[in-house]
PAVEXKE-963387 format. One record per residue (C-alpha): x, y, z; residue number from 1. Coordinates in pm, 1 decimal. Example, Ala and Ser with C-alpha at 12.3 -4.5 7.8 and 13.67 -1.06 7.14 Angstrom:
% residues 2
SITE / 1230.0 / -450.0 / 780.0 / 1 .
SITE / 1367.0 / -106.0 / 714.0 / 2 .
***
This chain:
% residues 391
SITE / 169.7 / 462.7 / 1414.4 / 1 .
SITE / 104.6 / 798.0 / 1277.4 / 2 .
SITE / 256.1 / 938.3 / 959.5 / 3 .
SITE / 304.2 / 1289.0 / 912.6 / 4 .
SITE / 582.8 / 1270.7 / 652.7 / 5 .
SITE / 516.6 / 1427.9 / 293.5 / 6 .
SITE / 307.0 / 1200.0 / 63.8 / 7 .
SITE / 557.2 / 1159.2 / -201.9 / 8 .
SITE / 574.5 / 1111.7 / -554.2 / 9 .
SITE / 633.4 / 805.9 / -783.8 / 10 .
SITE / 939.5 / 971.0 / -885.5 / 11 .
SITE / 1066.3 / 928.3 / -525.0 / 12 .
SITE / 1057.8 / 592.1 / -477.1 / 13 .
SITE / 1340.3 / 599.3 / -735.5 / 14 .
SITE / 1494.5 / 825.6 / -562.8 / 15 .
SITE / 1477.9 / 601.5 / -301.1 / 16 .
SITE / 1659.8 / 312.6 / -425.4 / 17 .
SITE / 1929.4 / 493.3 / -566.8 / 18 .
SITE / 1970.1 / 659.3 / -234.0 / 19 .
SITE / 2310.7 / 612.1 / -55.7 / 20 .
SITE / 2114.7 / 524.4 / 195.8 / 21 .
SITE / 1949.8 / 219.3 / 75.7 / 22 .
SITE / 2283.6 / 110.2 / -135.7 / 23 .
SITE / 2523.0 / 117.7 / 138.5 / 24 .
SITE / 2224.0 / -116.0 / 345.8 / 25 .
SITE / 2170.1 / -327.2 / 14.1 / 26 .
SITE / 2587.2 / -375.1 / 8.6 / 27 .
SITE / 2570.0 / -437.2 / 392.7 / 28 .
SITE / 2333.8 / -667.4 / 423.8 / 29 .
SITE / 2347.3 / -1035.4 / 290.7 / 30 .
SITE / 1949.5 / -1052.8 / 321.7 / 31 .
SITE / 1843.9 / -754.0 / 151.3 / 32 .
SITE / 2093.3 / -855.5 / -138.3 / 33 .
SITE / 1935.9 / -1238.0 / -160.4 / 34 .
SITE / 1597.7 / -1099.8 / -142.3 / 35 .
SITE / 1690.0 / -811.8 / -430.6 / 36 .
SITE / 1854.1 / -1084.2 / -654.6 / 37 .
SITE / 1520.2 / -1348.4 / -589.4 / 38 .
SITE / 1306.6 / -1035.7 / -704.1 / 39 .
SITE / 1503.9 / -998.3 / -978.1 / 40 .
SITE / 1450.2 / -1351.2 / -1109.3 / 41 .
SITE / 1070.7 / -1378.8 / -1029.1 / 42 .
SITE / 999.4 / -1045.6 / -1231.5 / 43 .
SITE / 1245.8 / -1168.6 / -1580.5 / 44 .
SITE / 1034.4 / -1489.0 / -1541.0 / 45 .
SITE / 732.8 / -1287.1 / -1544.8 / 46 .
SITE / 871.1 / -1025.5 / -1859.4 / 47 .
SITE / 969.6 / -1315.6 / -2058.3 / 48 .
SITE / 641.4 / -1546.9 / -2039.4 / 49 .
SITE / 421.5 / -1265.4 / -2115.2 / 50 .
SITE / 653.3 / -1157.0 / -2396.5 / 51 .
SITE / 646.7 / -1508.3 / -2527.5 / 52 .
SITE / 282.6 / -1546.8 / -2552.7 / 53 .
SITE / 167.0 / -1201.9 / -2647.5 / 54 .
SITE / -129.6 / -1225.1 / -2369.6 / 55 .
SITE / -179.4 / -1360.6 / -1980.8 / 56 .
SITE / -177.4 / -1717.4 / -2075.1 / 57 .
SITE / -165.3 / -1951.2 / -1793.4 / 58 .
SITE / 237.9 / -2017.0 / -1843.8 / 59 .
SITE / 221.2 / -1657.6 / -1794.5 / 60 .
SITE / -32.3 / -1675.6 / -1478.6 / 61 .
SITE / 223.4 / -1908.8 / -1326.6 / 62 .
SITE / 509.8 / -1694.3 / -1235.2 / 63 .
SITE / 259.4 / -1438.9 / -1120.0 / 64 .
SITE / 109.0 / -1639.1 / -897.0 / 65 .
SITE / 458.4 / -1769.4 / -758.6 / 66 .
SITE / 527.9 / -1445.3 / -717.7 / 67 .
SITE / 295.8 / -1304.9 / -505.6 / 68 .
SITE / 297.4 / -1656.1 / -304.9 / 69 .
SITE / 729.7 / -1627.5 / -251.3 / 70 .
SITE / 676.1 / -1201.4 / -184.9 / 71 .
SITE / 381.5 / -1304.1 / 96.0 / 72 .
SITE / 619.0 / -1582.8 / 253.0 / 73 .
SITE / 909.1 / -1328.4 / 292.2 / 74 .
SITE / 701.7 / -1048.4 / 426.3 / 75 .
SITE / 593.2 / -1245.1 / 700.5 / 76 .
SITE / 879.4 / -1429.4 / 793.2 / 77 .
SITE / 1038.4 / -1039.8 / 797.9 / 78 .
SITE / 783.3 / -929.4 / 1035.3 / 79 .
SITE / 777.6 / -1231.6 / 1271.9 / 80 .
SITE / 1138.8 / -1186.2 / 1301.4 / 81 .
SITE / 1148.6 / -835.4 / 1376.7 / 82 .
SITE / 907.0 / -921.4 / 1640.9 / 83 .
SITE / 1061.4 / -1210.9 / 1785.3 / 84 .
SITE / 1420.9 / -989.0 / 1814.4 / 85 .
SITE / 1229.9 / -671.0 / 1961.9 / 86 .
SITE / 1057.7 / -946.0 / 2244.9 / 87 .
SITE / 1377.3 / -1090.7 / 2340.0 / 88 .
SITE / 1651.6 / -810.4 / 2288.2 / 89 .
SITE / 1697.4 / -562.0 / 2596.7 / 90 .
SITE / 1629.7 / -172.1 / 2572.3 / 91 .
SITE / 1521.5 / 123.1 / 2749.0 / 92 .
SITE / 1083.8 / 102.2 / 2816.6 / 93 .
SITE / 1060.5 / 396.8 / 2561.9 / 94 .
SITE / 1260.1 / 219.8 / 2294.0 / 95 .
SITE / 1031.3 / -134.6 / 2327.7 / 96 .
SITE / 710.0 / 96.7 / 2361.0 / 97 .
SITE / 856.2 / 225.3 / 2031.0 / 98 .
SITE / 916.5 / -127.8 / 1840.4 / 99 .
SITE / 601.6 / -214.6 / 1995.2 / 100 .
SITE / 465.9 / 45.6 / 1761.0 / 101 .
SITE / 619.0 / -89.7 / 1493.2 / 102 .
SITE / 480.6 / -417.3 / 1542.2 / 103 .
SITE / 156.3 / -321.4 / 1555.8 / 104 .
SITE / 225.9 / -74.7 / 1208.6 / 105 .
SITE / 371.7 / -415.7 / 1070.9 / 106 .
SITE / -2.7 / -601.2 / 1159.9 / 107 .
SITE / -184.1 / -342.1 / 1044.3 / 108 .
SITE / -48.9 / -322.9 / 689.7 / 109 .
SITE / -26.7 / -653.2 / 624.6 / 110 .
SITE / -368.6 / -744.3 / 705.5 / 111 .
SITE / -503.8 / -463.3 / 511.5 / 112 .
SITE / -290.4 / -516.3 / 185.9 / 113 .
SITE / -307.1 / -928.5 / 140.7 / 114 .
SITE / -736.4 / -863.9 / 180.5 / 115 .
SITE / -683.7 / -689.7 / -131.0 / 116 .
SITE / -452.3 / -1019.0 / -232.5 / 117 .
SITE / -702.9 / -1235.6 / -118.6 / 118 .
SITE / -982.3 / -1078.2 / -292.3 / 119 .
SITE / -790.0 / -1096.3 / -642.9 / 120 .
SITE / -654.3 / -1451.2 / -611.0 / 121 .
SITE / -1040.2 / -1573.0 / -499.4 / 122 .
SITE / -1124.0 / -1422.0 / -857.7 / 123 .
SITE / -881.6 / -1609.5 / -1010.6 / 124 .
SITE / -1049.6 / -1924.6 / -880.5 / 125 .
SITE / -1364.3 / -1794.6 / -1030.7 / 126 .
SITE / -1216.4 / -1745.8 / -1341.3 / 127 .
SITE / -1072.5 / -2101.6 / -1379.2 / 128 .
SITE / -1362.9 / -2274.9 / -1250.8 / 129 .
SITE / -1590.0 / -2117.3 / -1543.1 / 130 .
SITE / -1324.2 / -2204.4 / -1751.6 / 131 .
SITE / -1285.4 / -2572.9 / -1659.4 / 132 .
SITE / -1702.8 / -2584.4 / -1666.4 / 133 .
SITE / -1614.4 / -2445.3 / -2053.4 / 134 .
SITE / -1355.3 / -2695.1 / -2090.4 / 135 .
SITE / -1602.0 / -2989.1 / -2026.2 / 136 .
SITE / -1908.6 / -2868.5 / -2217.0 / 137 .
SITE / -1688.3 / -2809.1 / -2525.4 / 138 .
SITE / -1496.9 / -3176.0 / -2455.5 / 139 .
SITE / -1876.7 / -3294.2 / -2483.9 / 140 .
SITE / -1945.3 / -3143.7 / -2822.9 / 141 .
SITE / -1665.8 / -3254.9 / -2935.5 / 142 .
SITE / -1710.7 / -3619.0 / -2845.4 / 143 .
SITE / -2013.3 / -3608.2 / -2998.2 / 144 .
SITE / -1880.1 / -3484.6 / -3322.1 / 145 .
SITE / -1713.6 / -3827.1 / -3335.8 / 146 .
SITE / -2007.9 / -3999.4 / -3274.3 / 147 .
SITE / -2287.5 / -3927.1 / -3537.7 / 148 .
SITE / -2619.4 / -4086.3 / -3382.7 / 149 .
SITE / -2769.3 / -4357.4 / -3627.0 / 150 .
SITE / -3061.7 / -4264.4 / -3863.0 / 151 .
SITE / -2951.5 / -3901.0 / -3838.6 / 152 .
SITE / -2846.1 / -3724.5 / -4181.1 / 153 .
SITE / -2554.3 / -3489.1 / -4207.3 / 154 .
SITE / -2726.9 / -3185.5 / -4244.8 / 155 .
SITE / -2881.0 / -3240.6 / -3911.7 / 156 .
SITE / -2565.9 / -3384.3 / -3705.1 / 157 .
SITE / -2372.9 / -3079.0 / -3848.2 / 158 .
SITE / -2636.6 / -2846.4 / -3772.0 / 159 .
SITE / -2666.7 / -3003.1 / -3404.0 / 160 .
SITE / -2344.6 / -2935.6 / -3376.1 / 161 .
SITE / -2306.3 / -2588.6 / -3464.4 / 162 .
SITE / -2551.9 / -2526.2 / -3252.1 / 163 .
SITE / -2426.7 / -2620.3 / -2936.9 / 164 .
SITE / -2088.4 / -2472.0 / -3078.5 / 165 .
SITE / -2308.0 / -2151.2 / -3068.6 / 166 .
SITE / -2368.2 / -2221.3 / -2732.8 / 167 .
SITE / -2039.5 / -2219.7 / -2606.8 / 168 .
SITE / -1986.6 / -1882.9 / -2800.7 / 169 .
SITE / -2255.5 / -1753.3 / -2601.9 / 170 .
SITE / -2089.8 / -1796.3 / -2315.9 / 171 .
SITE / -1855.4 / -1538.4 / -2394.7 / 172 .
SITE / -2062.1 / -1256.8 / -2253.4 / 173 .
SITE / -2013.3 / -1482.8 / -1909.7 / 174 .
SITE / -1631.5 / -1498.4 / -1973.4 / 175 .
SITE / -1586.9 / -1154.0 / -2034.7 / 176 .
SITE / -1812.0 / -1046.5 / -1651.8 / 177 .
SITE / -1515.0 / -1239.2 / -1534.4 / 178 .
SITE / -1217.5 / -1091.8 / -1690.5 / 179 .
SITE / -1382.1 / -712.0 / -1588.3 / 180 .
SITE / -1450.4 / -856.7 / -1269.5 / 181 .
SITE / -1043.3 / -991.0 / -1251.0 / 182 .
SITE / -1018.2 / -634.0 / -1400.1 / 183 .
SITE / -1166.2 / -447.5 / -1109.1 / 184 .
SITE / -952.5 / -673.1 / -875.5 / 185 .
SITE / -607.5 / -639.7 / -1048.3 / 186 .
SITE / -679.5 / -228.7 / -1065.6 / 187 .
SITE / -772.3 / -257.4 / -690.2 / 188 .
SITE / -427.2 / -446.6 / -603.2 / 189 .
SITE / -205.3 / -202.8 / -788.1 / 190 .
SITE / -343.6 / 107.8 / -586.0 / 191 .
SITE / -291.4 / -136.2 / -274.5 / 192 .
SITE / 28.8 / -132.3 / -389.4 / 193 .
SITE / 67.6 / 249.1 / -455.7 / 194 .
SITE / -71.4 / 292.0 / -85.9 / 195 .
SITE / 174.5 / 44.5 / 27.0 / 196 .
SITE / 494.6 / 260.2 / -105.7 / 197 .
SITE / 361.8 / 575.4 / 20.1 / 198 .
SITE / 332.8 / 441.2 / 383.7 / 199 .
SITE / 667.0 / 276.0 / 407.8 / 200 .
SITE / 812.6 / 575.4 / 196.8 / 201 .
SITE / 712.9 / 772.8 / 488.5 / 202 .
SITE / 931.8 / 507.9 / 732.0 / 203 .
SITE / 1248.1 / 525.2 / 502.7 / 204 .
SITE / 1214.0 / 916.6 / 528.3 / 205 .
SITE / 1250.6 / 889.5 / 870.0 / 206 .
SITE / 1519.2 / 628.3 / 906.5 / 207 .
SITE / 1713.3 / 813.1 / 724.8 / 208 .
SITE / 1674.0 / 1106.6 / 915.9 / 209 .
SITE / 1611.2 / 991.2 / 1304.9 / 210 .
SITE / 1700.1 / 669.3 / 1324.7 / 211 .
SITE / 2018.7 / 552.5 / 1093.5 / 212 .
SITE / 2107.3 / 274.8 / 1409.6 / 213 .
SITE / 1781.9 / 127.9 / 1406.1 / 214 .
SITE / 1917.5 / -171.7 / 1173.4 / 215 .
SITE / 1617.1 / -417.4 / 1230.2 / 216 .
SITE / 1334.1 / -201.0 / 1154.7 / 217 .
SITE / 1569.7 / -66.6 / 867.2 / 218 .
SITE / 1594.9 / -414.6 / 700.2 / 219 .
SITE / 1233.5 / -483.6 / 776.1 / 220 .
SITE / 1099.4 / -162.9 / 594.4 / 221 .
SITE / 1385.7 / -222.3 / 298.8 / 222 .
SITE / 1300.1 / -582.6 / 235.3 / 223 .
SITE / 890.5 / -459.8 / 191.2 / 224 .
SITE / 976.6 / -114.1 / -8.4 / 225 .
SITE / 1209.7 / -255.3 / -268.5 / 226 .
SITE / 947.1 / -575.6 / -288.1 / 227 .
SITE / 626.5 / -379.1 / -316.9 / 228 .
SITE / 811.3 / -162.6 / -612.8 / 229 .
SITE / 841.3 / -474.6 / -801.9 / 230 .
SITE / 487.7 / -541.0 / -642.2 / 231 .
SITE / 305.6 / -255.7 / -843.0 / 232 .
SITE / 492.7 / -252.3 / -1133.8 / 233 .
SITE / 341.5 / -662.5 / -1196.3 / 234 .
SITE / 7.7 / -517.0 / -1066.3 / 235 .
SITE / 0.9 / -242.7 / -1325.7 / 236 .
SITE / 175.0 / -537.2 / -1600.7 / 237 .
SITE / -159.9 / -739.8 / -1485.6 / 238 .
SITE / -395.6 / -467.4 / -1516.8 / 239 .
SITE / -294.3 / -314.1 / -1849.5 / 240 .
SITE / -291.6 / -679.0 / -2035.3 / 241 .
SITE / -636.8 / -780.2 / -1896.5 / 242 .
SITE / -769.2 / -455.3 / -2033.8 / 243 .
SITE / -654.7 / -526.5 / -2382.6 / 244 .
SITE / -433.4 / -785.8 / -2436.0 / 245 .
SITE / -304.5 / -656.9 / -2744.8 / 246 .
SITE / -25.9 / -414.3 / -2586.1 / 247 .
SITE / 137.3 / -739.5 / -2341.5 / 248 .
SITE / 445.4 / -776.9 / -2577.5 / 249 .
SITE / 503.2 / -375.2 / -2593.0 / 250 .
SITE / 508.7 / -360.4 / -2226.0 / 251 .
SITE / 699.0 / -623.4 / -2188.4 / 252 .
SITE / 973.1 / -576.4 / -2436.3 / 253 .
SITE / 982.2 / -213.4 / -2314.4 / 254 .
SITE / 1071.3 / -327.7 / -1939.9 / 255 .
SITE / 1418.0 / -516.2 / -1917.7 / 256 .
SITE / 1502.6 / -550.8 / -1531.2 / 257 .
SITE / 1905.5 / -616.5 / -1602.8 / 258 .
SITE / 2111.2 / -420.0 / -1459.5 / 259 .
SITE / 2361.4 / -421.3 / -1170.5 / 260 .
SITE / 2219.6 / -545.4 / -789.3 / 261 .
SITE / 2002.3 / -274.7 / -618.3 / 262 .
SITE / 2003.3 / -77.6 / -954.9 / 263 .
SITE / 1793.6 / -290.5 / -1172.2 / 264 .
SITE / 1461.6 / -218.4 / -923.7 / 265 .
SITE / 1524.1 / 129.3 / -1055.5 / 266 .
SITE / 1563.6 / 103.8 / -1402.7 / 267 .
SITE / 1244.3 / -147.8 / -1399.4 / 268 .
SITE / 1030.2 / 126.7 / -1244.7 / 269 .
SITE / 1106.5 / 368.8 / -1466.2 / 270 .
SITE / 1081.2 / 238.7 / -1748.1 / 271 .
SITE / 721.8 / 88.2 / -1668.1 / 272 .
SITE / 600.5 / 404.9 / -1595.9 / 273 .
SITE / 745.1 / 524.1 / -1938.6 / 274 .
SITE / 588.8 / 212.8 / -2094.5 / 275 .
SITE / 283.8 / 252.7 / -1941.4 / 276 .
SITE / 257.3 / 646.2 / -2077.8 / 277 .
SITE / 312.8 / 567.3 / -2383.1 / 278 .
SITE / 127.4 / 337.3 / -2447.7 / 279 .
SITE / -164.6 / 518.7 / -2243.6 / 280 .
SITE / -380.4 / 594.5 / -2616.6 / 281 .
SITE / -334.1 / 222.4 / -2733.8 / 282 .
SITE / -470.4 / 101.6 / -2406.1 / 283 .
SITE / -753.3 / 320.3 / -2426.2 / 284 .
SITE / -834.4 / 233.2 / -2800.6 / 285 .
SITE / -778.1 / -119.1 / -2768.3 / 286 .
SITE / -1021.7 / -127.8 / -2404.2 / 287 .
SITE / -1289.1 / -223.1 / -2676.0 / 288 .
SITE / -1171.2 / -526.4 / -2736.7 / 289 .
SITE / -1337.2 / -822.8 / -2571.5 / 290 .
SITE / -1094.4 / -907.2 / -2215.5 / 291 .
SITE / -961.2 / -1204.4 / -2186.8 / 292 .
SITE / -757.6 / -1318.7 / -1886.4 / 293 .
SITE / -610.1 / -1631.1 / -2046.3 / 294 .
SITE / -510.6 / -1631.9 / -2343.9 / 295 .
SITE / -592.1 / -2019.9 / -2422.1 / 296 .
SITE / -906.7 / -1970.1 / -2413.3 / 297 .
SITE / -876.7 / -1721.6 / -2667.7 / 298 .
SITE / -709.9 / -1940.0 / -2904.0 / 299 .
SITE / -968.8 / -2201.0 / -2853.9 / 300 .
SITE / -1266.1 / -2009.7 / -2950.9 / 301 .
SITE / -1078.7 / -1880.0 / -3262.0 / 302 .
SITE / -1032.8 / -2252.3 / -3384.5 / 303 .
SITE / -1425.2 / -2283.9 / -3249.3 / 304 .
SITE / -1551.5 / -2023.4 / -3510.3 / 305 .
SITE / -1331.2 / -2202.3 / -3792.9 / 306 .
SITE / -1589.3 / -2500.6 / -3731.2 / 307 .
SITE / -1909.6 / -2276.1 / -3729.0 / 308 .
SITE / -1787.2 / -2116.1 / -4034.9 / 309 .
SITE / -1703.4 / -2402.4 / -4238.7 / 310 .
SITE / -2013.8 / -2538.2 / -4223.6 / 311 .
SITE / -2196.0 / -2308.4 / -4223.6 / 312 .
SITE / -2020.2 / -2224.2 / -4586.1 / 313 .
SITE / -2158.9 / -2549.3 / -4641.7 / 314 .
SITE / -2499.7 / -2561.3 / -4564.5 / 315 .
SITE / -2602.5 / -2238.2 / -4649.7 / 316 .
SITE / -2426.6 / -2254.9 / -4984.0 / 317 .
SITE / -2615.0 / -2599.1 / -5153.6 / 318 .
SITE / -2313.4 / -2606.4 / -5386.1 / 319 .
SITE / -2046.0 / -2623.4 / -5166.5 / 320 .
SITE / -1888.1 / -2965.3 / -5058.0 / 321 .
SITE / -1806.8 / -3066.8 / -4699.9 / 322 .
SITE / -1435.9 / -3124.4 / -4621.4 / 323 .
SITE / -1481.2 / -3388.0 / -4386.7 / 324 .
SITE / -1127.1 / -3428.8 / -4330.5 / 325 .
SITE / -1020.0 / -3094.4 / -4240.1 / 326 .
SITE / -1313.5 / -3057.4 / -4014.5 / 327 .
SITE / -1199.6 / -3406.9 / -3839.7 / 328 .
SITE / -854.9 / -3206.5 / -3828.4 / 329 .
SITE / -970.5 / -2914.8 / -3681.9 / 330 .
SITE / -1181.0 / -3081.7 / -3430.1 / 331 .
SITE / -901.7 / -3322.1 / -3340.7 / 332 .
SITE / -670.1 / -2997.9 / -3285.2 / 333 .
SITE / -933.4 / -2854.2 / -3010.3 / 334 .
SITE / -950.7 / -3190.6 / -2910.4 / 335 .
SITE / -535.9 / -3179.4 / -2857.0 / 336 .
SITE / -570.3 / -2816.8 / -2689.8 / 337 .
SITE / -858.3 / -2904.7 / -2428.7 / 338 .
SITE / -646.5 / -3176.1 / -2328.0 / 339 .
SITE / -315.1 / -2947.4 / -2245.9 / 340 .
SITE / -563.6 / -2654.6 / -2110.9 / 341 .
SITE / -701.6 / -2905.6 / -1858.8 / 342 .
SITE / -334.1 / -2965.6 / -1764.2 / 343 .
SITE / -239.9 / -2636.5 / -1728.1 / 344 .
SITE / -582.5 / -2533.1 / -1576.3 / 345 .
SITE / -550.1 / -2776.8 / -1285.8 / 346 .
SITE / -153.9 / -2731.1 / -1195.9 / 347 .
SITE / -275.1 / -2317.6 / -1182.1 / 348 .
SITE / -534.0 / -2392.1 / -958.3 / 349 .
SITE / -318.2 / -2591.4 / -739.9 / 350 .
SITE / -86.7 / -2302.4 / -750.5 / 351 .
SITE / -357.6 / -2052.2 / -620.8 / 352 .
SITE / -509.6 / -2253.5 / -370.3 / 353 .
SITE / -144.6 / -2305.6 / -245.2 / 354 .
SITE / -77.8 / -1922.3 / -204.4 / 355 .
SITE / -446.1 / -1870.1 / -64.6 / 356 .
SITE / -383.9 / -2108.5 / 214.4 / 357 .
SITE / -60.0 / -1942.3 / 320.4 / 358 .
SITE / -176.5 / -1601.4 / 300.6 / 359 .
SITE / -496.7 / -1669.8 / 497.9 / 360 .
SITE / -243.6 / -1874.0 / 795.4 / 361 .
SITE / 21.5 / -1593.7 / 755.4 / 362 .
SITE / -295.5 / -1324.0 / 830.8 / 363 .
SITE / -378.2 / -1571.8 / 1131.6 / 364 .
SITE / -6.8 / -1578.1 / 1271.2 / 365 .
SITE / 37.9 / -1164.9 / 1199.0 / 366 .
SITE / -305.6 / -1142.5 / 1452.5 / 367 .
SITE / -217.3 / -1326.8 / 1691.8 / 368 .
SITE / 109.7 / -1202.2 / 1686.2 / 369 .
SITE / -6.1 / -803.2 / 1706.9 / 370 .
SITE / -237.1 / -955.9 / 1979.5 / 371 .
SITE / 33.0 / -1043.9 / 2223.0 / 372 .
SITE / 213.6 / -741.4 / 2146.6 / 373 .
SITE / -125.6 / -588.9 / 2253.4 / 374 .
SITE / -150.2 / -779.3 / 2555.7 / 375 .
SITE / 198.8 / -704.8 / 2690.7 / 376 .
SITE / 142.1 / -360.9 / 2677.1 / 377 .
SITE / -145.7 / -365.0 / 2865.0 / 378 .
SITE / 30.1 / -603.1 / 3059.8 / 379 .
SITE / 290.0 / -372.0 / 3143.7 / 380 .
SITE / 11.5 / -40.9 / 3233.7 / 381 .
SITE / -160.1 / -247.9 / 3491.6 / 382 .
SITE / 168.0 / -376.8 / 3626.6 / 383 .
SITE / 284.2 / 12.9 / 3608.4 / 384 .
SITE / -29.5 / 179.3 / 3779.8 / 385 .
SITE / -16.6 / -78.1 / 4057.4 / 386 .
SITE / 314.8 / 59.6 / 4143.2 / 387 .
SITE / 205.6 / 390.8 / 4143.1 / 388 .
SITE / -57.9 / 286.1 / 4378.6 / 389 .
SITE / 161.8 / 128.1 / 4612.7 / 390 .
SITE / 385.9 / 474.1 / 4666.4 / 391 .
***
């Protein structure tokens, strides 16, 4: 399908959804309205998480990941309906060769936009898997800790251990490849997403102006504009906090999606992008800060350098005395963490592989879906210039 609408602004997708237009559809249609209210309660589960923990922690992750999995599930199931009532409803050969179009617009998009989904969730995976290797190598040291070889003195066990503590802080060079890498991915997703608007953008333009009776393809292209708004404002949530986690609870508290059905899309777009602006020179300040895509891991090298520190205080300062019992506390509390990370680490990864699965089908069922559509029309030429021939 070619576009030759006016690229518009971000401005105008607010315009958009304010439109008379799109409210009278929104109050018409029972679909749109479940769809705008599920939105609504994916993205306050996503505000108040992120609020809560002040970074991306994997509570926050969650929701994100549901997200993206629930927004995938309804896309499709939008588009193989719209091609399922275009195959068996009756119309003129110009209006079918038409929806036909708009089938194959439908494939197109969706198979370009969830490789970009793909491609981000796959570093995800990464991401966890280095940290569950982190999670076990640090689970090690710390078993050993509570296990001081016979015949070997305390300044040695001590020093053994700080040194493989050392190790593990090493590894932070590794951790932090990842996060730019997530980084690169996240960034990549939310201009995916700016892409997305302008093309269907282009399609409300002209339903508003051609085709007002043209309900199917107008629920179709409502359900995917008012999702992919919510869509890149969580991209750009994503983005921003993986680049320095230090602004997540300013964003957040400075987006509150409440307001009245079909409205609050609006009032959570704009005041992102006046979130995001003003908080533009902290961002760029705070992009020196080492990333971190999870914020337990964060907390667990923090209580890592309180061991290093302590004894080193102690060994390199002969009259210093070794408090054994707040080191046993402090290695007991990583102890306590690695065990809920693990937890949280695995039930996340579950949660990805989930979402991968069903995007990768849902790309299968969209192809083979635009490839009927492909073969009917060709179908229908051959069928066409035989008839000529026979005349």
């Amino acid at each position: 399908m070619t576009h030759t609408a006016e690229i518009p602004t971000k401005c105008s997708y607010s315009e958009t959804l304010v439109s008379t237009s799109f409210q009278e559809h929104c109050k018409e249609n029972a679909d749109l309205q479940s769809w705008d209210t599920e939105l609504k309660e994916h993205a306050e589960e996503i505000f108040k998480t992120v609020k809560s923990e002040g970074a991306l922690s994997i509570d926050s992750w969650k929701p994100i990941i549901n997200y993206w999995w629930c927004s995938n599930k309804k896309i499709v199931e939008e588009i193989l309906a719209f091609k399922k009532d275009i195959t068996e409803g009756e119309g003129s050969s110009r209006k079918k060769k038409k929806n036909e179009e708009r089938v194959n617009f439908l494939a197109d998009e969706y198979i370009k936009n969830s490789s970009n989904m793909l491609d981000f969730l796959s570093e995800i995976e990464n991401f966890l898997l280095l940290a569950r290797n982190s999670h076990s190598y640090t689970a090690k040291v710390i078993q050993q800790y509570f296990e001081i070889p016979n015949g070997m003195s305390g300044a040695e066990f001590y020093g053994k251990i700080v040194d493989n503590f050392k190790k593990l802080r090493g590894s932070d060079n590794i951790f932090d490849h990842s996060a730019k890498n997530l980084l690169k991915k996240a960034e990549s997703l939310k201009s995916q997403h700016e892409e997305m608007l302008r093309n269907w953008q282009a399609e409300i333009s002209k339903l508003s102006k051609k085709e007002k009776r043209a309900k199917l393809w107008k629920n179709v292209v409502n359900m995917i504009f008012v999702g992919a708004v919510v869509g890149l404002v969580i991209a750009q949530i994503v983005t921003a906090v993986i680049a320095a986690p230090a602004v997540a609870e300013a964003i957040s508290s400075a987006i509150v999606p409440i307001a009245m059905a079909g409205h609050w899309t609006v009032s959570l777009f704009e005041e992102s992008e006046r979130a995001f602006k003003n908080l533009q020179e902290l961002n760029e300040e705070r992009c020196k800060e080492t990333r971190i895509a999870i914020k337990e891991l964060g907390d667990i090298k923090f209580s890592i350098n309180g061991v290093i520190n302590q004894i080193n205080s102690v060994m390199y300062n002969p009259g210093s005395e070794m408090d054994r019992e707040q080191l046993d506390f402090t290695m007991k509390e990583i102890k306590s963490k690695l065990g809920a990370f693990l937890n949280k680490v695995e039930d996340l990864e579950k949660d990805v592989e989930k979402t991968i699965k069903y995007i990768r089908k849902a790309r299968d069922d969209v192809h083979i879906m635009n490839t009927q559509v492909t073969q009917v029309k060709k179908g229908a030429f051959c069928f066409e210039s035989l008839a000529r021939s026979d005349i």
